[in-house]
C-alpha positions in Angstrom: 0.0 0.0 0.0 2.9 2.6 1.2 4.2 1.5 -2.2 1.1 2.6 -4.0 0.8 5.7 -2.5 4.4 6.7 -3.1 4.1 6.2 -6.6 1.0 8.2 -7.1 2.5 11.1 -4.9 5.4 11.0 -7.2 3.1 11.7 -10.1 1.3 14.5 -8.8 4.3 16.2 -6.7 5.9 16.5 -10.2 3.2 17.8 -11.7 2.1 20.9 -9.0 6.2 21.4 -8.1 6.9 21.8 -11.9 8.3 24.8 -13.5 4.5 26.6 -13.9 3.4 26.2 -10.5 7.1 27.9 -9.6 6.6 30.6 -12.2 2.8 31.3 -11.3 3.8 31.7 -7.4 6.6 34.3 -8.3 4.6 35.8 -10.6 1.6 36.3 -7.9 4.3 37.8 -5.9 5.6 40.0 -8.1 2.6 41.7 -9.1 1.4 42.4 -5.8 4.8 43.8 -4.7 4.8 46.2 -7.6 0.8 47.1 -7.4 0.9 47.9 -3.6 4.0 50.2 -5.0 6.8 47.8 -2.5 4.9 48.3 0.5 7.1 45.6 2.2 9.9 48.4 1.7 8.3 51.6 0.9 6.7 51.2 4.3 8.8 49.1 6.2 9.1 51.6 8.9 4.4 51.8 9.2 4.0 48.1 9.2 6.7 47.5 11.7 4.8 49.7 13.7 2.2 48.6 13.5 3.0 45.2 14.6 5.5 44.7 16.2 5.5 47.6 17.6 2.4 47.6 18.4 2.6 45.1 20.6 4.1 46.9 23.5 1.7 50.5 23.1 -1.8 49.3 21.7 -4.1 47.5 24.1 -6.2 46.0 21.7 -3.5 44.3 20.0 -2.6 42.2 23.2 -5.7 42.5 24.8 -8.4 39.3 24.9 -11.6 39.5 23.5 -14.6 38.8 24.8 -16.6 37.5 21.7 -15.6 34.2 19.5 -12.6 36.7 17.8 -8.8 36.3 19.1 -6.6 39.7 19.3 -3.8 40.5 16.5 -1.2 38.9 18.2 -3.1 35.9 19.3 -3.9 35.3 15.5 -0.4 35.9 14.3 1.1 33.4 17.2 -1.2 30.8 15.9 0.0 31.5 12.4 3.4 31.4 13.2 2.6 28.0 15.3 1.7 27.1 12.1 4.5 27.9 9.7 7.7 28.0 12.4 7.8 24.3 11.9 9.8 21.5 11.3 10.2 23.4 7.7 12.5 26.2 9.5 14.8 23.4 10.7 14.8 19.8 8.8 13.1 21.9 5.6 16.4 23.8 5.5 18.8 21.4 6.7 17.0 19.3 3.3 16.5 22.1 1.3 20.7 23.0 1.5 21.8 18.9 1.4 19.7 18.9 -1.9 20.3 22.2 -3.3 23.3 23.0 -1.7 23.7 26.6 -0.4 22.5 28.2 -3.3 19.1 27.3 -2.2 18.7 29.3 0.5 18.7 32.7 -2.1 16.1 31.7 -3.7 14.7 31.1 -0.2 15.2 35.0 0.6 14.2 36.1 -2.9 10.5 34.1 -2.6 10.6 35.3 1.2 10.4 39.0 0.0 8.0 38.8 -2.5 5.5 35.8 -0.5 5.3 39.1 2.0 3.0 40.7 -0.8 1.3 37.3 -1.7 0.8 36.9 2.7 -0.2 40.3 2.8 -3.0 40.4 -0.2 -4.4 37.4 1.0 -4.7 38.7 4.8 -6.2 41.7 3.0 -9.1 39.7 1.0 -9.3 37.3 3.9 -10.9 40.2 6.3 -12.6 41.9 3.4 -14.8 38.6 2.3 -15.0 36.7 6.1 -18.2 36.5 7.8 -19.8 35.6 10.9 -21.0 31.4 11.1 -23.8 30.3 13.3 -21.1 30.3 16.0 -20.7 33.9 15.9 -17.7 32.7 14.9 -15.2 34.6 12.3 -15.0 32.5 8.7 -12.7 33.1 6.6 -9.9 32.2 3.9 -8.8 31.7 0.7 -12.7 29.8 0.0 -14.6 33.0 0.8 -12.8 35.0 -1.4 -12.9 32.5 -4.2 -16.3 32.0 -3.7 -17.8 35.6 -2.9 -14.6 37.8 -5.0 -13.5 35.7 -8.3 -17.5 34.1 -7.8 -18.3 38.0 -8.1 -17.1 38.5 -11.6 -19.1 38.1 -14.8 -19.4 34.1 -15.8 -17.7 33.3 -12.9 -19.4 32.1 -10.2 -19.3 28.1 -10.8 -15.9 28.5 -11.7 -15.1 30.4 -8.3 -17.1 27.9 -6.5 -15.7 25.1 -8.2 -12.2 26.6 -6.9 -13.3 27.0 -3.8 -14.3 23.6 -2.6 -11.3 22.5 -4.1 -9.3 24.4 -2.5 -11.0 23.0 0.6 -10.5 19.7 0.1 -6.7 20.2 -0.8 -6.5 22.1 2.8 -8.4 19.6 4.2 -5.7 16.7 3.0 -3.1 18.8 3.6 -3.6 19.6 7.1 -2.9 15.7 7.9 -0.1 16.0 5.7 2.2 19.2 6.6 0.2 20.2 9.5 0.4 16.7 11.1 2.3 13.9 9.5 5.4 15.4 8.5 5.5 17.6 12.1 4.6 14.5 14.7 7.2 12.7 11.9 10.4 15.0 12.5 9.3 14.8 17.0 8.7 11.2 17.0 12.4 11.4 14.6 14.2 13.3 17.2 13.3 11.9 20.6 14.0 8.5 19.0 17.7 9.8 17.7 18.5 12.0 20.7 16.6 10.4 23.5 16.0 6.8 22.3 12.3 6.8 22.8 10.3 4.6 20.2 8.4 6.7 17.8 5.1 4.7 19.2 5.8 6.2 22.7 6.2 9.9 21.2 3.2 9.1 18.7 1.0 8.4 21.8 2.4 11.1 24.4 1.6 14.1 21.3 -1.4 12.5 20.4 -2.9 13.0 24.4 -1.6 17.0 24.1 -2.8 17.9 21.1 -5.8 16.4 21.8 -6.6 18.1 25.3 -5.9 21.5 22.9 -7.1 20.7 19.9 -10.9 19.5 21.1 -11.6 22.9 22.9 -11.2 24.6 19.8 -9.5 28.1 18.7 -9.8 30.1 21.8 -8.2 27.4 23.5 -5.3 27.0 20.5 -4.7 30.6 20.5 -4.2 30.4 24.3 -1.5 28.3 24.3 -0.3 29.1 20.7 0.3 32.9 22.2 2.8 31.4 25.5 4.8 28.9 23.3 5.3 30.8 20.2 7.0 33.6 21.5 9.1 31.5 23.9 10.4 28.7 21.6 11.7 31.3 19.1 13.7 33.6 21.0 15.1 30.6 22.4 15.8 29.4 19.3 16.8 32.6 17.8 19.3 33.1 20.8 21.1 29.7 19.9 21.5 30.2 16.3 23.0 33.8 17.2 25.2 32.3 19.6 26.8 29.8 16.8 26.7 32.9 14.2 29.0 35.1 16.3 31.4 31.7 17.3 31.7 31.0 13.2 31.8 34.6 12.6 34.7 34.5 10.5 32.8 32.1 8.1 30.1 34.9 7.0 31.9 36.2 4.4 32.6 32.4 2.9 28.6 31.6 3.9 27.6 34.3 2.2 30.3 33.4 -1.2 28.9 30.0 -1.5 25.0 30.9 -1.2 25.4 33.4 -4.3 27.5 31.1 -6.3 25.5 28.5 -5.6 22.3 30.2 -6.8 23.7 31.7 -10.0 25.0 28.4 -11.4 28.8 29.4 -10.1 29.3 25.7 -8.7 27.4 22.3 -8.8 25.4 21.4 -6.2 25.7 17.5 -5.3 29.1 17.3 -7.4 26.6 17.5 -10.4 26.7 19.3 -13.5 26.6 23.4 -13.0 23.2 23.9 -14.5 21.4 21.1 -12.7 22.9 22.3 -9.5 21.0 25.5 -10.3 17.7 23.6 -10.8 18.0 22.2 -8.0 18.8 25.4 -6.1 16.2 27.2 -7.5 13.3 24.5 -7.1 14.5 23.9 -3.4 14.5 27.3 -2.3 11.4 27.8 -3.5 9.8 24.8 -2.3 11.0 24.8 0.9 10.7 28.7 1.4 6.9 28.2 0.5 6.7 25.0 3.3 8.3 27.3 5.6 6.7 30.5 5.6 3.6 29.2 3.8 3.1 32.4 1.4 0.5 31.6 -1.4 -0.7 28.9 0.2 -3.9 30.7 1.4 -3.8 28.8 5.0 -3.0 31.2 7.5 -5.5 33.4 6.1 -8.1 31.1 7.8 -7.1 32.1 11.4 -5.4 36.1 10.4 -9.5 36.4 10.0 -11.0 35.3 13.0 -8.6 38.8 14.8 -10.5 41.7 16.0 -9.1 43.8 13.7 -11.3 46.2 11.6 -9.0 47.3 8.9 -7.9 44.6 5.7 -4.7 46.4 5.5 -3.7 46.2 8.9 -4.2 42.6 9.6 -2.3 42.1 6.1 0.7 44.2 7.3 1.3 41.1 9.5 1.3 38.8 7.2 4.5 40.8 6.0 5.6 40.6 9.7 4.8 36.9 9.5 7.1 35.9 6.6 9.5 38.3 7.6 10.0 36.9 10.9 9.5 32.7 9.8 12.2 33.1 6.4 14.0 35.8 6.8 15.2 35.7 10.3 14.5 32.3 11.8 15.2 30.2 8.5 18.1 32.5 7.6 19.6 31.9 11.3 19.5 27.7 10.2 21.2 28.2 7.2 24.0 30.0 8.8 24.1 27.7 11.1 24.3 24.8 9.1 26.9 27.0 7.0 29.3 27.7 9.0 30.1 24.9 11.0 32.0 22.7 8.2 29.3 20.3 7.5 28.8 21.6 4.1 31.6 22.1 1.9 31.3 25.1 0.9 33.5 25.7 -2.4 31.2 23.1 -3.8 28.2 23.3 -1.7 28.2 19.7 -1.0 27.4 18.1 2.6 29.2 15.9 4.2 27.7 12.4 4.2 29.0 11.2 8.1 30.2 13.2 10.9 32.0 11.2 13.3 30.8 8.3 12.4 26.7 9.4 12.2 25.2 9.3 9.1 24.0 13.2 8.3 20.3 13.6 7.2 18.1 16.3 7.1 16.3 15.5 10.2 19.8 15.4 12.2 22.0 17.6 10.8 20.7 21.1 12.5 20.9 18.7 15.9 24.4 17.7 14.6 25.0 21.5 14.1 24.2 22.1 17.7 26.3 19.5 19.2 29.2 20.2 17.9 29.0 23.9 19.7 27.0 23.0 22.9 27.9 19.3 23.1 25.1 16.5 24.2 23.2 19.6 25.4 22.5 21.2 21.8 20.9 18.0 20.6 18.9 17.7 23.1 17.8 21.5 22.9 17.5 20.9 19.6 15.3 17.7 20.0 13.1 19.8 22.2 12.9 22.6 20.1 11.6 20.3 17.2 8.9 18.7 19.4 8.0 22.1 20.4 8.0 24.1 17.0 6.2 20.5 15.5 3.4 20.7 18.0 2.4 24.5 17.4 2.2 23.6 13.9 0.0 20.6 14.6 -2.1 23.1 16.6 -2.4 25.7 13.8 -3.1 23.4 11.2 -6.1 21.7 13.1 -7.9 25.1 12.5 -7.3 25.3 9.2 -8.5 22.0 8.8 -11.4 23.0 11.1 -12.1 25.4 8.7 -11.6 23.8 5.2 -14.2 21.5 7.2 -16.6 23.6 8.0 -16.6 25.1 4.7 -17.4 21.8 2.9 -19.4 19.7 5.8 -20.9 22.7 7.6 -19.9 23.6 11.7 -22.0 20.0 13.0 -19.1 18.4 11.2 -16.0 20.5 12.8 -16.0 17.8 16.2 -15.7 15.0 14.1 -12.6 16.1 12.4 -11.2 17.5 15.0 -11.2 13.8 16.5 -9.8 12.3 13.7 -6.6 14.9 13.0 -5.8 14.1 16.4 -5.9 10.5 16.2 -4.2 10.8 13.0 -0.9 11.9 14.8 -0.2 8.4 16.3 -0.1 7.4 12.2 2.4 10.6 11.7 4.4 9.5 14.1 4.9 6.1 13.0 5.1 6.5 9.0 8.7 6.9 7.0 10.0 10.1 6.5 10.4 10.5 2.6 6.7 9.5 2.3 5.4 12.2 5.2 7.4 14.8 3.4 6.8 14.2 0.3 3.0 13.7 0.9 3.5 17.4 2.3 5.0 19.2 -0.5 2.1 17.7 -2.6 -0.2 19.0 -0.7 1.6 22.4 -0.2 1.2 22.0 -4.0 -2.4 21.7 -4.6 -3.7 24.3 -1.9 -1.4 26.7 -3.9 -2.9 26.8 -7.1 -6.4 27.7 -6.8 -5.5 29.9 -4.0 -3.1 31.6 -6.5 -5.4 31.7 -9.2 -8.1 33.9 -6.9 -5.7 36.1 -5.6 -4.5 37.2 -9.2 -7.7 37.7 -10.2 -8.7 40.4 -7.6 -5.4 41.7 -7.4 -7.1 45.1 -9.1 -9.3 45.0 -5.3 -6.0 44.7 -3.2 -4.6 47.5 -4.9 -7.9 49.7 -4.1 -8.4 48.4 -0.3 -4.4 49.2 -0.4 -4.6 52.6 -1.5 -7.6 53.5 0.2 -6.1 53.0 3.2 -2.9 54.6 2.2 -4.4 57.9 1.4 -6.9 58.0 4.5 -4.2 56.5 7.4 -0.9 57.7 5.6 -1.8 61.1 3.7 -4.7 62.0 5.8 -6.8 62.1 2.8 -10.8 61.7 3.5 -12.3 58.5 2.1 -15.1 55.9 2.3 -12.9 52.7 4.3 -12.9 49.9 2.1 -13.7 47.2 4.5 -15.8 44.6 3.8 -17.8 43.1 0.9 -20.9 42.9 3.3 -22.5 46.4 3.4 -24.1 44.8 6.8 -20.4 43.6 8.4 -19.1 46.6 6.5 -21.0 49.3 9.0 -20.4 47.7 12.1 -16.5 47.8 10.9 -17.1 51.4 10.4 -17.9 51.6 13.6 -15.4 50.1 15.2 -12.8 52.0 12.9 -14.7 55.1 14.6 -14.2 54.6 17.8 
């Protein structure tokens, strides 16, 4: 059977990974980057205020609500619990074995434009969410496939037809990278560093996530908002701590990642213009797994915030990718880098280190112990567990919602119950097949999700601009807040106040 599936995965991972899926995503990004004028840059300084900054002046931000909504940073620590996964640590570890160091460039360069494709999709998440019978915020990449694309002229089965499958991709692929591969890379690393069988880890995750998971996304967000932050200045503070000890090995770092992506040297001893195939698709794929820009998922819990305003719950999206790719995946891959596990004149990595075989599940752990000793692969061990469990928890409301969406809300218990019983199996199954299941998966959600936010790109750019000239330039204008005229006067309101 495992046979079976691998074979079919193959099929369709080459066929949503190819070359047009690749062009299509940077395309997406692209265009929003130079419609919103390079927000990401032209108002670095705003959105940065406005989020993270935020944080420590604006009540509201922080502050719990007392309806079914969670507060900004609530929502943006369950989407981070989400996307700072396994993919920030194995992802790059593989992503650098198979593409060498080239890879992580093309990491960066889809890093800085997913902040547009995060950040238009936050935007039309809050513009076309609504309330469920829960009083409940809906939303995601569904809605505005469904309500937006739906909207335009001959287009309404089509934007239906997108939106449930979109859904059922989501669906899928919350068992695949928001549970298989994660409970995977734990059950993987408390079995390497610990010696406890992957049945006993499979088990022990399966009781946490389900005591979380069951009371929904109040109680996700709860816990989503204590571990997040913890578990990434943590991890964050170790990576620095190796950076400034291999300090003299920037420069070099920095040599090999730019040869590597322009074709300069082989990658796997193979032939130069492979090597940048592989660089390029690796990058890419992995830099999508990582920060999950274009993907349309974290959409589904940026719109159950309390925010009023599209623009500012899209602004952090930007933070979002900014802070998964950019500083936490770039802090691996320097890691990784600098310690002499990669060669870096031809970017390939070594195949033992003292006597242990290197994969991508242990080499960050190898990374670790060769600077902090027994200590940094344990850390590392626990850090995995403990980036792979916030993802599980993330991803069950996605799948939550990619439920309810297709079933209706009576439905939402029963899959709860089965995602978590499903982590036993995650723990258990081979690692090729978990991540390769994944990327498949990463693969489908993306294209329909793609599809709808090119097409109302033209609405991005107004809601952007609108809210450019009335917050920025002072200008007096009509908010641009929701498609609902109903949902869009009580979000006058509250913009009012």
């Amino acid at each position: 059977m495992l046979e079976i599936i691998t074979n079919v995965n193959d099929a369709v991972n080459s066929f949503v990974w190819g070359w047009p899926a690749l062009i299509l995503l940077s395309v997406v990004g692209v265009l929003m980057t130079i419609l919103t004028k390079f927000f990401q840059i032209g108002h670095i300084g705003h959105w940065m205020k406005m989020t993270i900054g935020a944080i420590f002046k604006d009540k509201d931000v922080l502050g719990h609500t007392k309806d079914k909504s969670i507060s900004q940073f609530q929502s943006l620590c369950t989407a981070l619990a989400a996307t700072v996964g396994t993919g920030n640590i194995v992802g790059v570890a593989g992503a650098i074995m198979v593409g060498g160091p080239g890879a992580v460039f093309w990491m960066w360069l889809i890093a800085f434009f997913g902040m547009m494709t995060n950040f238009s999709e936050n935007v039309l998440g809050i513009y076309y969410r609504r309330k469920n019978k829960q009083d409940e915020w809906s939303g995601g990449a569904m809605y505005y496939l469904k309500d937006g694309l739906g909207s335009k002229k001959g287009c309404k089965q089509i934007g239906m037809i997108l939106a449930v499958l979109f859904s059922i991709f989501c669906f899928l692929a919350s068992f695949g990278i928001g549970n298989m591969t994660q409970v995977n890379s734990i059950s993987g690393n408390m079995n390497t560093v610990f010696g406890v069988p992957t049945w006993v880890t499979g088990i022990f995750v399966l009781i946490m996530g389900g005591l979380v998971i069951v009371g929904g996304l109040k109680r996700i967000a709860s816990v989503t908002e204590k571990i997040v932050p913890f578990m990434v200045v943590i991890y964050i503070v170790g990576s620095i701590v190796i950076l400034i000890t291999n300090i003299s090995h920037v420069g070099a770092v920095f040599g090999a990642i730019f040869k590597g992506a322009f074709a300069m040297q082989a990658a796997g001893g193979g032939i130069v213009g492979y090597g940048a195939k592989l660089a390029i698709e690796q990058g890419m794929k992995r830099g999508v797994f990582s920060n999950e820009a274009g993907l349309g998922s974290s959409v589904m819990v940026h719109s159950n915030s309390n925010v009023s305003e599209p623009v500012r719950q899209g602004m952090w999206g930007i933070f979002e990718v900014f802070a998964d790719t950019i500083i936490v995946c770039t802090l691996t891959a320097f890691s990784v880098l600098s310690s002499g596990l990669v060669d870096l004149e031809t970017g390939v990595a070594l195949e033992t280190y003292n006597g242990i075989e290197l994969t991508k599940a242990n080499i960050v752990s190898t990374v670790f112990s060769i600077h902090f000793g027994q200590i940094g692969a344990g850390f590392i061990a626990i850090a995995v567990m403990l980036f792979a469990f916030s993802t599980v928890l993330g991803w069950s409301h996605y799948g939550t919602k990619a439920c309810e969406f297709l079933f209706g809300e009576k439905f939402t218990i029963v899959y709860r119950v089965i995602f978590v019983i499903a982590i036993f199996g995650g723990a258990v199954m081979g690692d090729n097949l978990a991540w390769d299941l994944a990327d498949t998966f990463n693969g489908l959600m993306m294209i329909p999700n793609l599809i709808g936010v090119l097409v109302l790109s033209p609405l991005v750019y107004k809601i952007t601009m609108n809210y450019v000239n009335r917050v920025l330039k002072g200008k007096d204008e009509k908010p641009m807040l929701s498609y609902d005229p109903e949902i869009q006067k009580m979000q006058e309101d509250a913009v009012s106040k």
